[in-house]
C-alpha positions as CSV (number, residue, x, y, z in Angstrom):
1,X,-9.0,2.7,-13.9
2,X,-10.3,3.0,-10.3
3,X,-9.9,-0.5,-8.2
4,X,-10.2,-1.3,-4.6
5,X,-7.6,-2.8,-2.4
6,X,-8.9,-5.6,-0.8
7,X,-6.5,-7.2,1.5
8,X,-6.5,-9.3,4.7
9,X,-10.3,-7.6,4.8
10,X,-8.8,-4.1,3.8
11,X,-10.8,-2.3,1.9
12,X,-9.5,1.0,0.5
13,X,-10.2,3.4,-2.3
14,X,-7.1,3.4,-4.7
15,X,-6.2,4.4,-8.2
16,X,-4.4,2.1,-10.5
17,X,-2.6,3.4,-13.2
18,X,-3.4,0.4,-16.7
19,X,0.2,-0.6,-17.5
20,X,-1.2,-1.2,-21.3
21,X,-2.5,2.6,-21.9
22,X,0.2,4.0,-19.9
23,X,3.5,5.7,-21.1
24,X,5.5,5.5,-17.8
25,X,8.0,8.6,-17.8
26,X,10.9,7.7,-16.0
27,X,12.9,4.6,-14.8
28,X,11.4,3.9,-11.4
29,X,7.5,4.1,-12.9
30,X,8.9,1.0,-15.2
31,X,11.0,-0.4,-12.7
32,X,7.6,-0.5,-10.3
33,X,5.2,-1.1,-12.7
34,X,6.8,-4.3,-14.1
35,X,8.3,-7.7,-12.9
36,X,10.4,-6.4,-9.7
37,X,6.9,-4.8,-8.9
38,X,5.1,-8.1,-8.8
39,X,8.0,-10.3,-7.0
40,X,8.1,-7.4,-4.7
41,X,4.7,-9.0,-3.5
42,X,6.0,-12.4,-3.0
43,X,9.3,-11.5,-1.1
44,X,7.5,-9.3,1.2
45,X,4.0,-10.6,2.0
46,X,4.3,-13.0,5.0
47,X,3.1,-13.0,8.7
48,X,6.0,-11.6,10.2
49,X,6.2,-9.3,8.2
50,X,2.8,-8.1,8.5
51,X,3.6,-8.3,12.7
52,X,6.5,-6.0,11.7
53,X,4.6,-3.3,9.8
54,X,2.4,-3.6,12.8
55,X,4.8,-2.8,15.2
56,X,6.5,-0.2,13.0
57,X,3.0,1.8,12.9
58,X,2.6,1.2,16.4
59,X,5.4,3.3,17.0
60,X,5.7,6.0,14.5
61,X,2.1,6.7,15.4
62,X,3.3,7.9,18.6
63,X,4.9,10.6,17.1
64,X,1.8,11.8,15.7
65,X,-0.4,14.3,16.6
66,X,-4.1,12.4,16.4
67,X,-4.0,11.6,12.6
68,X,-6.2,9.6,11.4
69,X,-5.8,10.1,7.9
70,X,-3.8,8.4,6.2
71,X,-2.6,8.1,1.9
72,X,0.1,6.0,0.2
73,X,1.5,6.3,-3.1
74,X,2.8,3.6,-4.4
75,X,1.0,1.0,-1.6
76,X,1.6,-2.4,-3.8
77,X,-1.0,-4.5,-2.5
78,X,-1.6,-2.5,0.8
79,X,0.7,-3.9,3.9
80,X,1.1,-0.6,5.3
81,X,-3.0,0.2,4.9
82,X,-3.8,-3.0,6.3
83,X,-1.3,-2.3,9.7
84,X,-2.7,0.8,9.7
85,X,-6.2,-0.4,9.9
86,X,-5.4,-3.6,12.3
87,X,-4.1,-0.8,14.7
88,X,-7.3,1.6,14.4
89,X,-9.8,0.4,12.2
90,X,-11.5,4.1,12.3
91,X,-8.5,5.2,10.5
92,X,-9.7,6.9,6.7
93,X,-7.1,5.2,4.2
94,X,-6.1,5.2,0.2
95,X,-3.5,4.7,-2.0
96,X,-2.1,4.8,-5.1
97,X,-0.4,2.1,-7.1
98,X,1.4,2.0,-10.6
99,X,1.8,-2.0,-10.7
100,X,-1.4,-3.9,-11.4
């Protein structure tokens, strides 16, 4: 099923897989896909640490070469896109996600 990650004003291309029609192969796809997947969201979605992903890009993007291309698998609701895209909002993002 093809979704769109819209977050903080994010808006990125992403695939999600439909936990009902999926048989999940190994441990971590069911780990992810299930409850520690969506509590993941509440221990980890807050200002600082938004400000933290922020600064994290800030500086692993200095060790890049001019990319500006940018995919995640398994992006949960996108706080990596969305510092990516508060650093350079030119930047082309997507990602993948198992847990709906």
């Amino acid at each position: 099923m093809d979704g769109y990650c819209a977050y903080m004003g994010l808006t990125n291309r992403i695939k999600r897989k439909n936990e009902e029609s999926m048989n999940y192969q190994t441990d971590q796809e069911n780990f992810w896909a299930g409850e520690f997947g969506n509590d993941y969201i509440s221990r980890n979605d807050s200002e600082a640490q938004r400000s933290s992903d922020v600064a994290l890009w800030c500086r692993i993007l200095e060790y890049l070469d001019g990319s500006n291309s940018f995919f995640e698998f398994g992006c949960n609701i996108g706080l990596n896109l969305d510092a990516l895209k508060q650093i350079n909002s030119s930047f082309q993002l997507g990602g993948v996600e198992i847990n709906q």
